[in-house]
PDB file with one MODEL, atoms N, CA, C and O in Angstrom:
MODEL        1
ATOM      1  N   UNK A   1       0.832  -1.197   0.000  1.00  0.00           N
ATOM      2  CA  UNK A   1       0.000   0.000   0.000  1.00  0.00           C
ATOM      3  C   UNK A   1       0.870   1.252   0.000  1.00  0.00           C
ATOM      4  O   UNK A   1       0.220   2.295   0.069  1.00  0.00           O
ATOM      5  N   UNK A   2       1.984   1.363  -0.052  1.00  0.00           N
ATOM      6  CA  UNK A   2       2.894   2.231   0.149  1.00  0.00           C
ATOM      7  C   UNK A   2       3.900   2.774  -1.175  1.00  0.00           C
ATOM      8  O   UNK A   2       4.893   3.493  -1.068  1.00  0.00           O
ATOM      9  N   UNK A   3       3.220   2.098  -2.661  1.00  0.00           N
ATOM     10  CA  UNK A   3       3.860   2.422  -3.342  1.00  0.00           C
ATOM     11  C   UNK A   3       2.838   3.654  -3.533  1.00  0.00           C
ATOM     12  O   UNK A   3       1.882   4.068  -2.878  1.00  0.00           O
ATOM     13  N   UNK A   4       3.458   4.044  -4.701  1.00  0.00           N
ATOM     14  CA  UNK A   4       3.260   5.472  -5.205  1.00  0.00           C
ATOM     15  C   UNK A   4       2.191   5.366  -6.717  1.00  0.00           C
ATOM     16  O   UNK A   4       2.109   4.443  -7.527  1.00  0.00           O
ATOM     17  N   UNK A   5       1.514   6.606  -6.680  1.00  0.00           N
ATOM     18  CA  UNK A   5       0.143   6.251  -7.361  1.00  0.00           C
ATOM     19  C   UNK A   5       0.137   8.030  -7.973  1.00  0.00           C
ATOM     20  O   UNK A   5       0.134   9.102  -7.367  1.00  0.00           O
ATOM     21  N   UNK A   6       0.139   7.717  -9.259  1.00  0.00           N
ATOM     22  CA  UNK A   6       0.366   8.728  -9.623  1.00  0.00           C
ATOM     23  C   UNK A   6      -0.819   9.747 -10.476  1.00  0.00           C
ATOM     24  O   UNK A   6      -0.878  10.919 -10.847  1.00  0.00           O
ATOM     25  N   UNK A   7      -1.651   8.577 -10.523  1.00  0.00           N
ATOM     26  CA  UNK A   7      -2.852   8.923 -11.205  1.00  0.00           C
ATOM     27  C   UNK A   7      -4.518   8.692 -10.022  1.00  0.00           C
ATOM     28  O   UNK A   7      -4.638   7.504  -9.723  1.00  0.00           O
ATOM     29  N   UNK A   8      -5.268   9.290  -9.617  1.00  0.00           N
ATOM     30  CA  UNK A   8      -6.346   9.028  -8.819  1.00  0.00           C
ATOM     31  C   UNK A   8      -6.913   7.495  -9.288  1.00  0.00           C
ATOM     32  O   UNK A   8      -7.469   6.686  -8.546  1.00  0.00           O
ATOM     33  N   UNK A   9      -6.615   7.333 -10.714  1.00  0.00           N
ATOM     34  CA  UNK A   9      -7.431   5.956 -10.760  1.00  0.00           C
ATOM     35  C   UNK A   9      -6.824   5.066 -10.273  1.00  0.00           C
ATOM     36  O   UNK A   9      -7.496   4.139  -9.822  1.00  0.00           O
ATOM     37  N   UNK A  10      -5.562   5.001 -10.186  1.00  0.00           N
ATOM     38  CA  UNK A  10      -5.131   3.773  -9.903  1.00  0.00           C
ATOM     39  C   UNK A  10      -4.970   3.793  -7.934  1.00  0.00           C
ATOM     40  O   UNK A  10      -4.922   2.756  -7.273  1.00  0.00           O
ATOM     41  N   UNK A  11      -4.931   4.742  -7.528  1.00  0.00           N
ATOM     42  CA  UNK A  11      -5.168   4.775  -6.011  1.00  0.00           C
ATOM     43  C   UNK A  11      -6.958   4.554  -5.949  1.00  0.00           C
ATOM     44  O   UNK A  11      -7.332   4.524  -4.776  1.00  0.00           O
ATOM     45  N   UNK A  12      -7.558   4.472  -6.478  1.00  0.00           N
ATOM     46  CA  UNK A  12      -8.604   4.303  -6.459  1.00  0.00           C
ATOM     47  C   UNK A  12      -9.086   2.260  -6.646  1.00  0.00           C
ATOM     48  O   UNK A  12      -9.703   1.421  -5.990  1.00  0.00           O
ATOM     49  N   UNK A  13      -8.406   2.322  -7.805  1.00  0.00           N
ATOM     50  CA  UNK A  13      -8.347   0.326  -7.826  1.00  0.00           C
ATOM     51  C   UNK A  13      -7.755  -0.009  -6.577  1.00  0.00           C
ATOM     52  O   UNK A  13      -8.304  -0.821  -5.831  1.00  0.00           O
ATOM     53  N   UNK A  14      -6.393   0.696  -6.209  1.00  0.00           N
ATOM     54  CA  UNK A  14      -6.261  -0.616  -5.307  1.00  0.00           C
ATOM     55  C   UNK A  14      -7.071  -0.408  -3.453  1.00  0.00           C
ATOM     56  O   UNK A  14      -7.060  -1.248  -2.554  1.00  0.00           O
ATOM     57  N   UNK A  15      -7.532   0.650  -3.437  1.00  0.00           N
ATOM     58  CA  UNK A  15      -8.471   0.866  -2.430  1.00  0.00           C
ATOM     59  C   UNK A  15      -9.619  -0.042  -2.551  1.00  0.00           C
ATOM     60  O   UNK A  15     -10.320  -0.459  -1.629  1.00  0.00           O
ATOM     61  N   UNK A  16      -9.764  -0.401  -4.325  1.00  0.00           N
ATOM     62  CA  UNK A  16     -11.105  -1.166  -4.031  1.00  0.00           C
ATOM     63  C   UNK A  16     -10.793  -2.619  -4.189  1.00  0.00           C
ATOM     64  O   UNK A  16     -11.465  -3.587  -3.834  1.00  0.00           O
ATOM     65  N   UNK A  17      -9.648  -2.576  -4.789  1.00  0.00           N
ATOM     66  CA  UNK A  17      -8.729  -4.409  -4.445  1.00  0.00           C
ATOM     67  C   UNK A  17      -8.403  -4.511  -2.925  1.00  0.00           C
ATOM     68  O   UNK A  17      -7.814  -5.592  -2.915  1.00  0.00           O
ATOM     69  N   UNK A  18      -8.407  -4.247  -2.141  1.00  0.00           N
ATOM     70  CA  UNK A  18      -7.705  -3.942  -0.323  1.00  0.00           C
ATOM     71  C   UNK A  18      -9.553  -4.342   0.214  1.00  0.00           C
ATOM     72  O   UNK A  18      -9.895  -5.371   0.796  1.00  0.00           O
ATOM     73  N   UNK A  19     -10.414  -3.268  -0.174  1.00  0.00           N
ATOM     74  CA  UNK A  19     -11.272  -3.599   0.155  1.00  0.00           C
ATOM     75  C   UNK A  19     -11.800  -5.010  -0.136  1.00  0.00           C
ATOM     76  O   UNK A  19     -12.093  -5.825   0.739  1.00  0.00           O
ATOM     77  N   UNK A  20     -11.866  -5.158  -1.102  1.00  0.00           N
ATOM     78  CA  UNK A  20     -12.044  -6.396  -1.678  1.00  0.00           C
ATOM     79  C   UNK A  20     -11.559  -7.883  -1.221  1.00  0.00           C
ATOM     80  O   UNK A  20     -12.109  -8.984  -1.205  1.00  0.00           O
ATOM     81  N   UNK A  21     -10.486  -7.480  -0.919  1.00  0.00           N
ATOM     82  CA  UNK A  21      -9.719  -8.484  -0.275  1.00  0.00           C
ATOM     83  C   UNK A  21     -10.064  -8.845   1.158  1.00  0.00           C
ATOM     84  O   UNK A  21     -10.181  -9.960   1.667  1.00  0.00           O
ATOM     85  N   UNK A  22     -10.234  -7.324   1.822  1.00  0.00           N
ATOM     86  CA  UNK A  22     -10.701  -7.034   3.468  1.00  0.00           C
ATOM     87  C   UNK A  22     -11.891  -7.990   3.774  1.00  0.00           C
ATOM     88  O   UNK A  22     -11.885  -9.062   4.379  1.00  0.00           O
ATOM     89  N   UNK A  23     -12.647  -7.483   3.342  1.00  0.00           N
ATOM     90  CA  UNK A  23     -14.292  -8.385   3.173  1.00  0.00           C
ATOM     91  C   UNK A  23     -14.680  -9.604   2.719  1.00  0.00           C
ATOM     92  O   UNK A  23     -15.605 -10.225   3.243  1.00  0.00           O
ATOM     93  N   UNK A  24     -13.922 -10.089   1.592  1.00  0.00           N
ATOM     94  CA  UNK A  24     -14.079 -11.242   0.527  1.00  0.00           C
ATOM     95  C   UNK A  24     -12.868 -12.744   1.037  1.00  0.00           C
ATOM     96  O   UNK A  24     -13.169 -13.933   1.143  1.00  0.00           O
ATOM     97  N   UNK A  25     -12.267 -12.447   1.134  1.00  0.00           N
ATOM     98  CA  UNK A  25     -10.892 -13.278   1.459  1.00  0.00           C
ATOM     99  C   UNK A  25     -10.224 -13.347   2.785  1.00  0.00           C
ATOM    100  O   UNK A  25      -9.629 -14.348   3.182  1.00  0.00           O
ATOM    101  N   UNK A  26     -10.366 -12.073   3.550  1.00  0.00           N
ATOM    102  CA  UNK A  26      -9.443 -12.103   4.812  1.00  0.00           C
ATOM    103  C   UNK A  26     -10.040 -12.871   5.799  1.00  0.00           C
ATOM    104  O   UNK A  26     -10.846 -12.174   6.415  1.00  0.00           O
ATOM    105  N   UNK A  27      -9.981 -14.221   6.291  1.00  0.00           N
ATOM    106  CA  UNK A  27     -10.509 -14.523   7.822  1.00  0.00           C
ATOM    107  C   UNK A  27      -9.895 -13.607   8.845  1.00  0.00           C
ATOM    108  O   UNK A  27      -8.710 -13.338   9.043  1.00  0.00           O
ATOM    109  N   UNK A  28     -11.427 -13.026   9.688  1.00  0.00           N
ATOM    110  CA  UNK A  28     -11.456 -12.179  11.021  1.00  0.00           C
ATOM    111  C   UNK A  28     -11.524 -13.392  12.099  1.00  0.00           C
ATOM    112  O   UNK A  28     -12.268 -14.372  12.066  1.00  0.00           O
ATOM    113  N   UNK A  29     -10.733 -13.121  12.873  1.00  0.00           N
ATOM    114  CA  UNK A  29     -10.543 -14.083  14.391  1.00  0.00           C
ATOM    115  C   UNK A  29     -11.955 -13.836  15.024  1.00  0.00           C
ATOM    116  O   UNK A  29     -12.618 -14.753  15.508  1.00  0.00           O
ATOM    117  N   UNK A  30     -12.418 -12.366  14.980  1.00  0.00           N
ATOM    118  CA  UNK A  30     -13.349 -11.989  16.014  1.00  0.00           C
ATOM    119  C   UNK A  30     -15.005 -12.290  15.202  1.00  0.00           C
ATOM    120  O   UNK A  30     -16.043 -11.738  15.566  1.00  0.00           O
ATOM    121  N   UNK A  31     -14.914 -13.113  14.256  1.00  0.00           N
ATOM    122  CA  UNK A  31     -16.106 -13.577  13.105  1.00  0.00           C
ATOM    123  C   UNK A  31     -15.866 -15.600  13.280  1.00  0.00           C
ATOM    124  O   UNK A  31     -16.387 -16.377  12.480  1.00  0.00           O
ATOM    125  N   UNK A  32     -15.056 -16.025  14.388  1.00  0.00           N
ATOM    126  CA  UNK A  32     -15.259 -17.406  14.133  1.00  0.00           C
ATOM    127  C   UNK A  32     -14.195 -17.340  13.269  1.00  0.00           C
ATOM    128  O   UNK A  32     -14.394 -18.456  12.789  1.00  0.00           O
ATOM    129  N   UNK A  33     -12.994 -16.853  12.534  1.00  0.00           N
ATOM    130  CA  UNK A  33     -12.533 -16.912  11.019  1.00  0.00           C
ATOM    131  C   UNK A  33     -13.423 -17.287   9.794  1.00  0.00           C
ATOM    132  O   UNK A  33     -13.362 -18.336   9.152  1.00  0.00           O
ATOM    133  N   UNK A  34     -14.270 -16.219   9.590  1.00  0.00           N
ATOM    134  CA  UNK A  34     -15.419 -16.098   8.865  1.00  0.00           C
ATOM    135  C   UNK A  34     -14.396 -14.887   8.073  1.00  0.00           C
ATOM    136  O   UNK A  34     -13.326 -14.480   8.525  1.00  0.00           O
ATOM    137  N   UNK A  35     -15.084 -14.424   6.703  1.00  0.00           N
ATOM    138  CA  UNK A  35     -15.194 -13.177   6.227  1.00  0.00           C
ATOM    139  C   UNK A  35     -16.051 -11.736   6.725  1.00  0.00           C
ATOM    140  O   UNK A  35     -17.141 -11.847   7.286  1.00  0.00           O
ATOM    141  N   UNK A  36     -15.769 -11.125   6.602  1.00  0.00           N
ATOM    142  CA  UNK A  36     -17.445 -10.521   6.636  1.00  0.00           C
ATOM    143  C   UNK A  36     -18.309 -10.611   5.922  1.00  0.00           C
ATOM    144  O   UNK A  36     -19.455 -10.603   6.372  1.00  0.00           O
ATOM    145  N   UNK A  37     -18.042 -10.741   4.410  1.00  0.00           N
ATOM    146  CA  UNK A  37     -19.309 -11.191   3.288  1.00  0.00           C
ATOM    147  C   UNK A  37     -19.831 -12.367   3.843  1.00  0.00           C
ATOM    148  O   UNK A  37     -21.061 -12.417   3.825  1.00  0.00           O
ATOM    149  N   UNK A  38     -18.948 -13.819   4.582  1.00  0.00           N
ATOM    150  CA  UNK A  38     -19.625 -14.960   5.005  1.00  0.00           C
ATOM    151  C   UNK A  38     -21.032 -14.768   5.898  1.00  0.00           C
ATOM    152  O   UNK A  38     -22.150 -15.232   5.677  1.00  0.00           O
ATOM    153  N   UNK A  39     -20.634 -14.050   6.814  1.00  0.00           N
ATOM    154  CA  UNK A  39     -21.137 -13.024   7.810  1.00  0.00           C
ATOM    155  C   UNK A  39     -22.471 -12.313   7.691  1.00  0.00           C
ATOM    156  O   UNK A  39     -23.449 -12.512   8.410  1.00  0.00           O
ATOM    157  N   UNK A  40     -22.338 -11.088   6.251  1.00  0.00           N
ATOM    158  CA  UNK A  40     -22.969 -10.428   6.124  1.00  0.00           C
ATOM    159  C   UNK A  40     -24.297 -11.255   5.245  1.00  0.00           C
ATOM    160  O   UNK A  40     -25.445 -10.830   5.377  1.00  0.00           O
ATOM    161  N   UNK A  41     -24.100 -12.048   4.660  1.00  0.00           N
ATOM    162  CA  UNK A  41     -24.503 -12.812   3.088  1.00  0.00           C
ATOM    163  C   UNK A  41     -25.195 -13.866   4.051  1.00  0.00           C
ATOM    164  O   UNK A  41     -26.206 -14.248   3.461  1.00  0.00           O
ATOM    165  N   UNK A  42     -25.068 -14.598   5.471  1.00  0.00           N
ATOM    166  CA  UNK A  42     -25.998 -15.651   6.229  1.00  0.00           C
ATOM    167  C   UNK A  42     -25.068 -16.767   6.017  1.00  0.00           C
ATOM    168  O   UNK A  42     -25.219 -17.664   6.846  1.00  0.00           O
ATOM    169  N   UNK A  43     -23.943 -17.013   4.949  1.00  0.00           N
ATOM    170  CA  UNK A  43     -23.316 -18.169   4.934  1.00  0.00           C
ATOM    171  C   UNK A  43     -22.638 -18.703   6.441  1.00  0.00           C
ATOM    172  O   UNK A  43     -22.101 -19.796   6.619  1.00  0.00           O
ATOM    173  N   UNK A  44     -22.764 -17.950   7.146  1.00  0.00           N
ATOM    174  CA  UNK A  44     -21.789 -18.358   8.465  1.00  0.00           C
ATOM    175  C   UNK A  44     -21.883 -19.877   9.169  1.00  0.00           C
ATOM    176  O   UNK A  44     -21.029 -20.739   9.378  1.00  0.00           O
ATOM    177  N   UNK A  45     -23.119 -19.810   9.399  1.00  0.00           N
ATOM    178  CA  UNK A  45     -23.640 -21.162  10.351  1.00  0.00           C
ATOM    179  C   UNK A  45     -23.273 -22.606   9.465  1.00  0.00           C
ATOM    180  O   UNK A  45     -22.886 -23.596  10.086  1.00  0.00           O
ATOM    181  N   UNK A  46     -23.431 -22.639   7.930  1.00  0.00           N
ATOM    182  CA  UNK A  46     -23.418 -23.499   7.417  1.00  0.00           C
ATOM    183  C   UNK A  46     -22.134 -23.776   7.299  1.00  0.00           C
ATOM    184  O   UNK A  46     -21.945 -24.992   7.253  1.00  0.00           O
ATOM    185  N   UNK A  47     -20.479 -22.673   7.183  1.00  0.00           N
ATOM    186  CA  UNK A  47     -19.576 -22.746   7.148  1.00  0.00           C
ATOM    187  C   UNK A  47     -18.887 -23.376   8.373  1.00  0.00           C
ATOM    188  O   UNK A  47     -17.914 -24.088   8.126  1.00  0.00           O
ATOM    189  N   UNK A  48     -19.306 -23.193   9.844  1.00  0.00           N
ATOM    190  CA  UNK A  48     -19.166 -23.080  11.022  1.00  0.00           C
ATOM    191  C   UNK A  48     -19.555 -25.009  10.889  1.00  0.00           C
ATOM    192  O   UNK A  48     -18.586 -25.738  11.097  1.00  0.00           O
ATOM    193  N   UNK A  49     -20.728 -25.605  10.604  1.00  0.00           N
ATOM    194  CA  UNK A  49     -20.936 -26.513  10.594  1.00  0.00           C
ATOM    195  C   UNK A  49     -20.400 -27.812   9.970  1.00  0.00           C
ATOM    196  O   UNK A  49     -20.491 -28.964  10.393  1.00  0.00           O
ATOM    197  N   UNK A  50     -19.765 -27.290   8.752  1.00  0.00           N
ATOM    198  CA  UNK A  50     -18.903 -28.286   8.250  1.00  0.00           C
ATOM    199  C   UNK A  50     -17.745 -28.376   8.375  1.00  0.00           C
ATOM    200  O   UNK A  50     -17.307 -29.526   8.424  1.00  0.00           O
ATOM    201  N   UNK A  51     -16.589 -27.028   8.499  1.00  0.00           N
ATOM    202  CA  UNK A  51     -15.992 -27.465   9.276  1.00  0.00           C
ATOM    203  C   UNK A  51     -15.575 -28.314  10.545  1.00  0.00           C
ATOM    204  O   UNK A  51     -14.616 -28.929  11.010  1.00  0.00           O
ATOM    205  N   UNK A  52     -17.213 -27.883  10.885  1.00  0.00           N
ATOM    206  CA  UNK A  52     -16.992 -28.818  12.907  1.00  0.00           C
ATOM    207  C   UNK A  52     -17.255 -30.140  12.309  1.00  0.00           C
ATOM    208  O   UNK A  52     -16.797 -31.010  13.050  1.00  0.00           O
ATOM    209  N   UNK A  53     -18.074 -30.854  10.770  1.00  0.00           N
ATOM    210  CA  UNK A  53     -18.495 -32.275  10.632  1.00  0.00           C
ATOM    211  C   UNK A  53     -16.302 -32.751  10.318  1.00  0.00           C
ATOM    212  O   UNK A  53     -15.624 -33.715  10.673  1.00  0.00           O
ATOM    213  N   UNK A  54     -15.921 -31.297   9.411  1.00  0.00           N
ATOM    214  CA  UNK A  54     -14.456 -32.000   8.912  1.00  0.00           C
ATOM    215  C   UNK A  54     -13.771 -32.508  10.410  1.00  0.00           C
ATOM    216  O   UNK A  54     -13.407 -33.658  10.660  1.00  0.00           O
ATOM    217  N   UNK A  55     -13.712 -31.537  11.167  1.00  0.00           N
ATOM    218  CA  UNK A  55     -12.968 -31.616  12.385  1.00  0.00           C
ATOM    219  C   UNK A  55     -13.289 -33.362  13.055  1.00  0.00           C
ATOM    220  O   UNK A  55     -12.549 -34.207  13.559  1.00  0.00           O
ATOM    221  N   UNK A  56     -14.808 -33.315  12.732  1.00  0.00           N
ATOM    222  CA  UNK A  56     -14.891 -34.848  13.736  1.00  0.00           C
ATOM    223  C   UNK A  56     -14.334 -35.848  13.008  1.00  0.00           C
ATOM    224  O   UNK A  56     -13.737 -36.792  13.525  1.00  0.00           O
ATOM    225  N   UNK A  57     -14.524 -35.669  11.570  1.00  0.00           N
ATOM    226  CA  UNK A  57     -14.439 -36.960  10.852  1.00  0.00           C
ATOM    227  C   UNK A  57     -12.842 -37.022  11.036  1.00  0.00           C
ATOM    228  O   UNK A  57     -12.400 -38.147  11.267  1.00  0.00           O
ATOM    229  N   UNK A  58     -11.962 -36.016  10.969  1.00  0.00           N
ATOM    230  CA  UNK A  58     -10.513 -35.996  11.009  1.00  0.00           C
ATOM    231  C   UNK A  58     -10.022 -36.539  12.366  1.00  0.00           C
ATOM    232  O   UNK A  58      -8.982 -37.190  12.473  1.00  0.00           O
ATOM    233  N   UNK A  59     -10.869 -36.219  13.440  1.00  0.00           N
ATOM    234  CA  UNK A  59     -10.448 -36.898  14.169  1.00  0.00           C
ATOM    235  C   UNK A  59     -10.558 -38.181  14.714  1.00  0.00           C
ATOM    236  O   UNK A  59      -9.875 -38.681  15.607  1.00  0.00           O
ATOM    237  N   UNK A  60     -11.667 -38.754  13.962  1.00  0.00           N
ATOM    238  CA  UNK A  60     -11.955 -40.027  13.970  1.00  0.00           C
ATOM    239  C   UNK A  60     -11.577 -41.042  13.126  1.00  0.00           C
ATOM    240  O   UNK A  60     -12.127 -42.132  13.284  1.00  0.00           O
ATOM    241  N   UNK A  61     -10.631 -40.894  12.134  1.00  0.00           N
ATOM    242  CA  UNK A  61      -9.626 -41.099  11.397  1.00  0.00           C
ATOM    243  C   UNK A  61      -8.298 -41.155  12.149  1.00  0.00           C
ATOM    244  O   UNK A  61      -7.667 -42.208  12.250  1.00  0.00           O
ATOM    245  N   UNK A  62      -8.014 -40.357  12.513  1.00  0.00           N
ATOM    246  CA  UNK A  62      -7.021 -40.154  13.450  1.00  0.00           C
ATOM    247  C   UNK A  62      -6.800 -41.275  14.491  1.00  0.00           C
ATOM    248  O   UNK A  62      -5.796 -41.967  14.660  1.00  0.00           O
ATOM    249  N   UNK A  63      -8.105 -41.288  15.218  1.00  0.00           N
ATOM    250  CA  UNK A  63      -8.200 -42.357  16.137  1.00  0.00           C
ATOM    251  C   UNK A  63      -8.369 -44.046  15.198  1.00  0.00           C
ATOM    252  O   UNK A  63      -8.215 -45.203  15.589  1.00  0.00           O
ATOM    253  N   UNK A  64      -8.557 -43.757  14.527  1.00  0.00           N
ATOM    254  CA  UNK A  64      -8.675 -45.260  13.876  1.00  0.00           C
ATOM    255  C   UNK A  64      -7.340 -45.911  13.391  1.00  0.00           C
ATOM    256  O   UNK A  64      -7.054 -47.085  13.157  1.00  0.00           O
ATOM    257  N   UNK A  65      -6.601 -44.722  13.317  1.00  0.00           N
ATOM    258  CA  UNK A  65      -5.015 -44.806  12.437  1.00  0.00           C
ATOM    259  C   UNK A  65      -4.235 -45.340  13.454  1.00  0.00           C
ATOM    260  O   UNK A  65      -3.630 -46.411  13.418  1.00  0.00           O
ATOM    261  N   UNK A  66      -4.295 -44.291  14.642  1.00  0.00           N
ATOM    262  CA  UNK A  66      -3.326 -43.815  15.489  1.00  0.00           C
ATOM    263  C   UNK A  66      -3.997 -45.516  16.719  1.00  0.00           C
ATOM    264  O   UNK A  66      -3.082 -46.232  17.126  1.00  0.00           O
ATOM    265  N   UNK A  67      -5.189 -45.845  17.054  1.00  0.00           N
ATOM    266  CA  UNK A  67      -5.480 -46.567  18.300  1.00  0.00           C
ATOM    267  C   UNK A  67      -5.619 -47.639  17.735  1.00  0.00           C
ATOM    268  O   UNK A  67      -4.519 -48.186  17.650  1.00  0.00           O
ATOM    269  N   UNK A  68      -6.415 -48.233  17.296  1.00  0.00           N
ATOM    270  CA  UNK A  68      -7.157 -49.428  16.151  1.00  0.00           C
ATOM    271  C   UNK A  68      -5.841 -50.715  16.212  1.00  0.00           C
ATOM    272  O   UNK A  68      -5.760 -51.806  16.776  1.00  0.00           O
ATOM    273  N   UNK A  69      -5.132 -50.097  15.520  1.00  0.00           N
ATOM    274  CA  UNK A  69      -3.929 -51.147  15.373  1.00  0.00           C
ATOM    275  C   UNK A  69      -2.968 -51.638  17.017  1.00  0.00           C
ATOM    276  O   UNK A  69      -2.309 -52.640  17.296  1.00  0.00           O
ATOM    277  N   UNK A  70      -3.213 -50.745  17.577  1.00  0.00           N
ATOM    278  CA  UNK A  70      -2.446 -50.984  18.634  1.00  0.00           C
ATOM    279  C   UNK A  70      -3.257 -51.688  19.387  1.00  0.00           C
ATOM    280  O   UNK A  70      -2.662 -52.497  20.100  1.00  0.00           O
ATOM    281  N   UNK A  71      -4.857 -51.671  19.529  1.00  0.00           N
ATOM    282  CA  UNK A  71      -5.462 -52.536  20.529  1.00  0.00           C
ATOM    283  C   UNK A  71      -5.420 -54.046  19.325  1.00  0.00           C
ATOM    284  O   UNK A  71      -5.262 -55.161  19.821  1.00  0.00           O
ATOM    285  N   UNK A  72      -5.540 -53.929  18.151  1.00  0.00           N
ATOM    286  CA  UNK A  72      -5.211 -55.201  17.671  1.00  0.00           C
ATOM    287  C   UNK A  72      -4.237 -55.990  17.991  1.00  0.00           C
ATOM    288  O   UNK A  72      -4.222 -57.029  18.652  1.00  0.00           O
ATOM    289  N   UNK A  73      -3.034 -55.125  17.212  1.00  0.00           N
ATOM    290  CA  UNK A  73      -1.691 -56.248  18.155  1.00  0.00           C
ATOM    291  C   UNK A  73      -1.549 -56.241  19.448  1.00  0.00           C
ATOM    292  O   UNK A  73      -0.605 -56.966  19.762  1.00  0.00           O
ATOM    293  N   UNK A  74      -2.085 -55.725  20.390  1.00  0.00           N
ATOM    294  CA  UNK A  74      -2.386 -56.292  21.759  1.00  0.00           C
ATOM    295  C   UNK A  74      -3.032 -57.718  21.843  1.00  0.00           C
ATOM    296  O   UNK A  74      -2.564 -58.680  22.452  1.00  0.00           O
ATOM    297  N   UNK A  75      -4.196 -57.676  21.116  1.00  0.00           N
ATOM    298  CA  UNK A  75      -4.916 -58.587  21.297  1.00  0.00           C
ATOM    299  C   UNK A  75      -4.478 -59.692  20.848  1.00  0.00           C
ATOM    300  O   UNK A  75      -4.452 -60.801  21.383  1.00  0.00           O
ATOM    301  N   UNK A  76      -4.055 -59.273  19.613  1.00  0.00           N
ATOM    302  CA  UNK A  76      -3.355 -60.819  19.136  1.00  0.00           C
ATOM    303  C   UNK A  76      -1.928 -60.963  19.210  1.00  0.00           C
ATOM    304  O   UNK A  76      -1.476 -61.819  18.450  1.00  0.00           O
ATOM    305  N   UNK A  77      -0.747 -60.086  20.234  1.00  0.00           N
ATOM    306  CA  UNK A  77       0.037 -60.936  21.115  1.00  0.00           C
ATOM    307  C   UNK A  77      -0.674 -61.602  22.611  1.00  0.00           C
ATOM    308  O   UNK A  77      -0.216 -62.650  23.067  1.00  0.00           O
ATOM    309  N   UNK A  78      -1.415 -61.136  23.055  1.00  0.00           N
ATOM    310  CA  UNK A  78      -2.277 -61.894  23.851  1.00  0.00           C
ATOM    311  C   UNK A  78      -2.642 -63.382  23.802  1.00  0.00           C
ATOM    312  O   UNK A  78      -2.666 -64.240  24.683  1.00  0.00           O
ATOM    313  N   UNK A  79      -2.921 -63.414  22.487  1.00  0.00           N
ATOM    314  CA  UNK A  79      -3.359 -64.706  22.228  1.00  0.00           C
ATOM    315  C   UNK A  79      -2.537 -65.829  21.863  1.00  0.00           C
ATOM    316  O   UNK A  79      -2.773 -67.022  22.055  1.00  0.00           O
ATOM    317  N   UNK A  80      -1.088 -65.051  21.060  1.00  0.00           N
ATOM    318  CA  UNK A  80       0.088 -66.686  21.406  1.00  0.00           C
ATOM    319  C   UNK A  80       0.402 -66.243  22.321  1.00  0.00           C
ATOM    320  O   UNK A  80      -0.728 -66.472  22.753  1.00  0.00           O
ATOM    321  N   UNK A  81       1.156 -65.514  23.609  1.00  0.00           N
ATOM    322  CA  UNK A  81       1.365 -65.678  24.732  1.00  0.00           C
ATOM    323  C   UNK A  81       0.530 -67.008  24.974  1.00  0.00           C
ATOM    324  O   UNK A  81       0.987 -68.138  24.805  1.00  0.00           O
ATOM    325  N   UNK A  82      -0.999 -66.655  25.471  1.00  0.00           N
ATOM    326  CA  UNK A  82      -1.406 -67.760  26.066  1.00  0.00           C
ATOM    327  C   UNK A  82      -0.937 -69.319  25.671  1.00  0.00           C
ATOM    328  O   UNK A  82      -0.509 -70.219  26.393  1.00  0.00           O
ATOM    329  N   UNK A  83      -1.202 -69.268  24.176  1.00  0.00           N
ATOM    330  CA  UNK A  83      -0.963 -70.403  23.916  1.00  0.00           C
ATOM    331  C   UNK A  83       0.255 -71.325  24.068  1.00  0.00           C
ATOM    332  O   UNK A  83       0.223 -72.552  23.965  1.00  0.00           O
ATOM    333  N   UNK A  84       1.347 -70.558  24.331  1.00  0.00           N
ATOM    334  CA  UNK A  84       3.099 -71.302  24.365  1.00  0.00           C
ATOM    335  C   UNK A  84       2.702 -71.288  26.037  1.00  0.00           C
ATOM    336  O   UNK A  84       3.510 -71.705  26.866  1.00  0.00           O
TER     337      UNK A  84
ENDMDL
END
């Protein structure tokens, strides 16, 4: 924003590219990391919601990756132990 603009129009585009960007693209912390168009436009709740479905499913993946296998080979060193 600090270069030099020598003509009103072109300080004029990028005021409305900045804006543009401000509203359209930037996640606000204090909006959930929403936009404000998300915000302003009603998209919020539905955005808010699938993220929270990504979040579970990721973490339930996670747990399937990360736990799953380990209570398996528990179980089945368990089972030749017993047997020898």
């Amino acid at each position: 924003m600090l270069d030099n603009y020598y003509l009103p129009g072109e300080l004029e585009d990028r005021v409305r590219q900045l804006v543009d960007y401000y509203n359209h693209e930037r996640f606000h912390e204090s909006l959930d990391k929403l936009t404000p168009a998300d915000v302003y436009y009603g998209r919020g709740p539905s955005i808010l919601d699938r993220r929270e479905r990504i979040k579970l499913d990721t973490l339930a993946m996670r747990w399937q990756m990360l736990w799953v296998p380990k209570i398996g080979a528990c179980w089945f060193c368990c089972i030749f132990l017993d047997d020898g």
